[in-house]
C-alpha positions as CSV (number, residue, x, y, z in Angstrom):
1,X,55.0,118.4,-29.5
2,X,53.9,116.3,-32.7
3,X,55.5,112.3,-33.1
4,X,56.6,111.7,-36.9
5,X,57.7,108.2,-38.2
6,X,58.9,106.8,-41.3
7,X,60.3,103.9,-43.3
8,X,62.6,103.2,-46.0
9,X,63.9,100.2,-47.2
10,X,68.1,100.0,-47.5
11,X,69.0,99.1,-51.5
12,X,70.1,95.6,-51.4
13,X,74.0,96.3,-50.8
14,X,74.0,99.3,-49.3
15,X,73.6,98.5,-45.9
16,X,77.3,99.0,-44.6
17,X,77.3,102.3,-46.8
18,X,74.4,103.6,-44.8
19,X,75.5,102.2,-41.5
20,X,79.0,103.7,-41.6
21,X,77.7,107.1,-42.7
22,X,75.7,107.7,-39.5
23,X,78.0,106.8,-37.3
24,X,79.5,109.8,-37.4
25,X,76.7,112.0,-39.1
26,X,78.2,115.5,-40.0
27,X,77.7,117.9,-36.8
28,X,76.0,120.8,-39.3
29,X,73.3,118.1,-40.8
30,X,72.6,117.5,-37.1
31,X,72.5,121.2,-36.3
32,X,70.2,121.9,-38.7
33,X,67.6,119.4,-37.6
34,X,67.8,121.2,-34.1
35,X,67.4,124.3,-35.5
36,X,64.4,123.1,-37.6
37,X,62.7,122.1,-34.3
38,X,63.5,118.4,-34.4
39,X,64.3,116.7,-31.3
40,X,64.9,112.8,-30.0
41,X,65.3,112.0,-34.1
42,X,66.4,107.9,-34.1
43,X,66.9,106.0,-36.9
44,X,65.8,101.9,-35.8
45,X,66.8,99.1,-38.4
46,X,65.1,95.8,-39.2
47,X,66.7,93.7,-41.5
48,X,66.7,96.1,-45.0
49,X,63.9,98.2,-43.6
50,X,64.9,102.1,-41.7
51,X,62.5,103.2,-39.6
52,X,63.2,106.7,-38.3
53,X,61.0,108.8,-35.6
54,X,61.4,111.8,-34.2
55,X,59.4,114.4,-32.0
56,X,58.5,117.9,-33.4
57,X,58.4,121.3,-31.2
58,X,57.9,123.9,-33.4
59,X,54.6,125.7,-35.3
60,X,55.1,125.1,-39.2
61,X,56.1,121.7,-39.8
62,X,56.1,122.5,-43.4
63,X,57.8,125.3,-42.9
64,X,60.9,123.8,-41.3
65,X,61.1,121.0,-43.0
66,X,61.1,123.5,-46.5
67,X,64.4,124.8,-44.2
68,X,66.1,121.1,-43.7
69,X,65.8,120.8,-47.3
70,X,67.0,124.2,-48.3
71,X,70.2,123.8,-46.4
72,X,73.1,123.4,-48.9
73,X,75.0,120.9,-46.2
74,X,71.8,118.5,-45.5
75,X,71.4,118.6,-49.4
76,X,75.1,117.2,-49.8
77,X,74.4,114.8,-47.0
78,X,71.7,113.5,-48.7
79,X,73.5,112.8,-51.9
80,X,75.7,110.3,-49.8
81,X,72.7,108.5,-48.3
82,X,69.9,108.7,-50.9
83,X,71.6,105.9,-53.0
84,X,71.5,103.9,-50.4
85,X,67.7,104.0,-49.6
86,X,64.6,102.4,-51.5
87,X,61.8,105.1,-51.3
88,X,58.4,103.0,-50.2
89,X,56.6,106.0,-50.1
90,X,53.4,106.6,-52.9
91,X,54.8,107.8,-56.3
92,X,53.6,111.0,-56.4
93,X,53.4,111.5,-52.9
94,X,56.4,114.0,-52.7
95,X,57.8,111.8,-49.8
96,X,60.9,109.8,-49.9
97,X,60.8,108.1,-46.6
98,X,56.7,106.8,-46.4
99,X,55.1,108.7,-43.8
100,X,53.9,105.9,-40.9
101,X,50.5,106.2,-39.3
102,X,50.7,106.1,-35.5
103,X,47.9,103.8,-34.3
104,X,48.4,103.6,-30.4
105,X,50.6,105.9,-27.9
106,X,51.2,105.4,-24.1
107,X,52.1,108.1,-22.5
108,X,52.7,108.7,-18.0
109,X,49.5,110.2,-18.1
110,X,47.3,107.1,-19.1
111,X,49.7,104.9,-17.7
């Protein structure tokens, strides 16, 4: 299993927007993450900043996330919630949420 985080900022006005979308994110978006290996995805807000982790089980990262953006349905989704986000990832970078660097982990093996 691999940890992934991100951040995005909210577009100043957007907030409501992106908050009433996810609560009730459409059950084939969700789907498709499962099927794309994705597991315990949350999305955490502080004030206009998204910071989203989840936990990765399969063997291609790449691969599946090639598949997540394939997906007719997760490509409509994201027309709904893309104006609503700020990309702070490097121009050029190919990202649109800015990949986050884990720096310290605790796990119930070193605990």
């Amino acid at each position: 299993m691999q940890r992934y985080c991100s951040i995005i900022r909210l577009r100043p006005g957007q907030r409501q927007e992106y908050l009433l979308l996810h609560r009730s994110v459409w059950p084939d978006v969700e789907q498709m993450l499962v099927r794309a290996n994705i597991r315990n995805y949350s999305i955490f807000l502080h004030g206009d900043l998204l910071v989203g982790y989840y936990e990765y089980v399969g063997d291609d990262h790449e691969a599946d996330q090639a598949r997540i953006a394939a997906d007719p349905r997760t490509r409509q989704w994201w027309t709904l919630t893309d104006p609503c986000q700020e990309s702070l990832a490097e121009p050029g970078s190919g990202h649109w949420w800015a990949p986050m660097q884990e720096v310290w982990h605790l796990n119930e093996e070193t605990a």
